[in-house]
C-alpha positions in Angstrom: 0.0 0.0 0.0 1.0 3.7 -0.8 1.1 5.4 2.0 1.2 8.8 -0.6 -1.5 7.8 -1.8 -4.4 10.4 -1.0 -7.4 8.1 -1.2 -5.6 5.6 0.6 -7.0 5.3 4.3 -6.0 2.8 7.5 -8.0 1.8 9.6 -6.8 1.6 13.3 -9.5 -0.6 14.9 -7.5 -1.7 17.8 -7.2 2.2 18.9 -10.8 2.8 18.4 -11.3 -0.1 20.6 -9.0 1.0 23.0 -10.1 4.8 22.9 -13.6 3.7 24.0 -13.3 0.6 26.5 -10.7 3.5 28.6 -13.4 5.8 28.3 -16.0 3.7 28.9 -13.8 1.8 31.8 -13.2 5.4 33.6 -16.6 6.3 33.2 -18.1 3.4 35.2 -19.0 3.0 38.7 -16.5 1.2 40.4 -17.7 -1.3 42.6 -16.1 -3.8 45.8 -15.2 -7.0 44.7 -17.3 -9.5 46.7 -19.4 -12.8 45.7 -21.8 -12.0 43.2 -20.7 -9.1 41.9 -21.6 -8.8 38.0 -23.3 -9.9 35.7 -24.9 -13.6 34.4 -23.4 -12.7 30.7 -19.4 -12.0 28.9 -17.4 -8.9 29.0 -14.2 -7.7 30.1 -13.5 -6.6 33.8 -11.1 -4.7 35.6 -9.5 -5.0 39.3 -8.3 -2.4 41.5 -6.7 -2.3 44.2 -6.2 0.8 46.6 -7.4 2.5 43.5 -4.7 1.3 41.2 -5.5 -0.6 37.5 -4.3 -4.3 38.6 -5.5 -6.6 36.3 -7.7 -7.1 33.2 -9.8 -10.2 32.5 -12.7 -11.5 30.1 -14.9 -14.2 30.7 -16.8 -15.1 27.2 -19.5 -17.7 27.5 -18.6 -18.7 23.9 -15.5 -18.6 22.8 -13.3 -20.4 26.2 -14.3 -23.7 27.1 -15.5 -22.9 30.4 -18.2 -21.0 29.0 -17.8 -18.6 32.5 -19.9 -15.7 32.6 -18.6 -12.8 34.8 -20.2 -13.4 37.7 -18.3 -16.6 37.7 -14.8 -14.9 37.0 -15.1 -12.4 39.3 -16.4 -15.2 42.0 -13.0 -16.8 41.4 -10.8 -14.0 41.5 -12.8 -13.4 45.1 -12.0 -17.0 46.0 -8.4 -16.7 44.9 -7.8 -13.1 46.8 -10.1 -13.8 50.3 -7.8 -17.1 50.7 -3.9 -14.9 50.5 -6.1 -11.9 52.2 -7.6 -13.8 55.4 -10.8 -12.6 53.7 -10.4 -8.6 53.7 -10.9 -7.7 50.1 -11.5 -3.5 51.4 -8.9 -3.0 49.1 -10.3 -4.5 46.0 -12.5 -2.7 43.1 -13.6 -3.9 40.0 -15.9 -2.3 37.3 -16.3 -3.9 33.9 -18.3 -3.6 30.9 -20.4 -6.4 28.8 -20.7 -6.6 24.8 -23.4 -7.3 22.0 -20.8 -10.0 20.9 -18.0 -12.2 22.6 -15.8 -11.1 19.4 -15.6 -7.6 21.3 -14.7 -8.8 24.5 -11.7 -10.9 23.2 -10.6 -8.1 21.2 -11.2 -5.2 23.9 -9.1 -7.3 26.0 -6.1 -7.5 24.2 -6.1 -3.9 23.4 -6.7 -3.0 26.9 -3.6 -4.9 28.2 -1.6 -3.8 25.4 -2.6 -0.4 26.1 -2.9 -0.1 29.7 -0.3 -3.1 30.9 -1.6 -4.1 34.2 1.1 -5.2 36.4 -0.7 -8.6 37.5 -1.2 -10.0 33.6 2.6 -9.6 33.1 3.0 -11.6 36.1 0.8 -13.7 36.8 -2.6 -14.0 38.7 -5.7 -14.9 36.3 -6.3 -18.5 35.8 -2.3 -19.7 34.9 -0.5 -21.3 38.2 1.4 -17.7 39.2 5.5 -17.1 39.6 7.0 -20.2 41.2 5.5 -23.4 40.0 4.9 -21.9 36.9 6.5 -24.8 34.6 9.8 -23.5 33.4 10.3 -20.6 35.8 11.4 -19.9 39.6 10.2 -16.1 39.4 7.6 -14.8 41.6 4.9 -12.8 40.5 4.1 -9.3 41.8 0.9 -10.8 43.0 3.0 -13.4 45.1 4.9 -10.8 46.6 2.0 -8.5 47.9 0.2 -11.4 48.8 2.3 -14.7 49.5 0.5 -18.2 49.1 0.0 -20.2 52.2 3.0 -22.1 52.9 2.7 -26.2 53.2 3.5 -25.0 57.3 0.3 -23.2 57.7 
C-alpha cells in the first residue's frame, strides 16, 4: 500500500477499541469486589486495588471452554484473593463492561492490556499457576509478593 497515496486510508480498529473501553472503563462505577458481583453474561472486567489498575480479565460464555460468565470470574478472582487476604478484600474494586458479541470482549481485552499493561497479567494471577510453579520458571509474581501463598507450614 501507498502510503502517498491520498485516497488511501488505515483503519486503526485496535485504537478505536482502545479509545472507547478507557473511556467507557473510567466512566463506570467502580464497585467492591465481593461474591456476586456482576453480571450472568461476557465482557471484560477490571481489578483495583487501593485505587490502582491491577488486572484485566474477560470471561466469554462462547468462545473459552469454560463458557464462564462474569459473575463466575469475578467469583473466582474473590475466591483466589479472600484465601492470601484472610478474607479482607476492602482493598479491592472492580468495574467492567459487557458486549453485543463475545468477538468484542476478546478483542477489547487485548487492546486493553496492550494499552494499559496491568502489572498482574505480566506476572501472573488470572487462571495460569502464578510465579514459582509456573512450569519452566522460579520467578515470583508481583501478585505473590504483595500477597504470598499459604506455605505447606500453615
Amino acid at each position: 500500500m501507498d502510503d502517498s497515496d491520498p485516497h488511501h486510508f488505515t483503519f486503526d480498529l485496535d485504537a478505536g477499541i482502545r479509545a472507547q473501553l478507557v473511556e467507557h472503563l473510567e466512566t463506570t462505577p467502580k464497585l467492591a469486589l465481593e461474591k456476586g458481583v456482576g453480571p450472568l453474561e461476557s465482557g471484560l472486567y477490571a481489578i483495583f486495588l487501593d485505587g490502582d489498575l491491577v488486572y484485566i480479565g474477560k470471561a466469554t460464555k462462547t468462545f473459552t471452554k469454560s463458557g464462564r460468565t462474569l459473575r463466575a470470574r469475578l467469583g473466582e478472582h474473590v475466591g483466589k484473593l479472600s484465601a492470601r487476604t484472610g478474607g479482607d478484600l476492602s482493598r479491592f474494586q472492580v468495574t467492567y463492561a459487557t458486549f453485543d458479541s463475545d468477538w468484542w470482549v476478546v478483542a477489547g481485552e487485548v487492546a486493553l492490556i496492550r494499552h494499559l499493561s496491568p502489572p498482574w497479567n505480566d506476572s501472573g494471577f488470572g487462571s495460569k499457576t502464578p510465579g514459582v510453579g509456573r512450569p519452566g520458571t522460579n520467578r515470583v509474581s508481583d501478585f505473590d509478593r504483595l500477597f504470598p501463598p499459604p506455605s505447606d507450614d500453615d
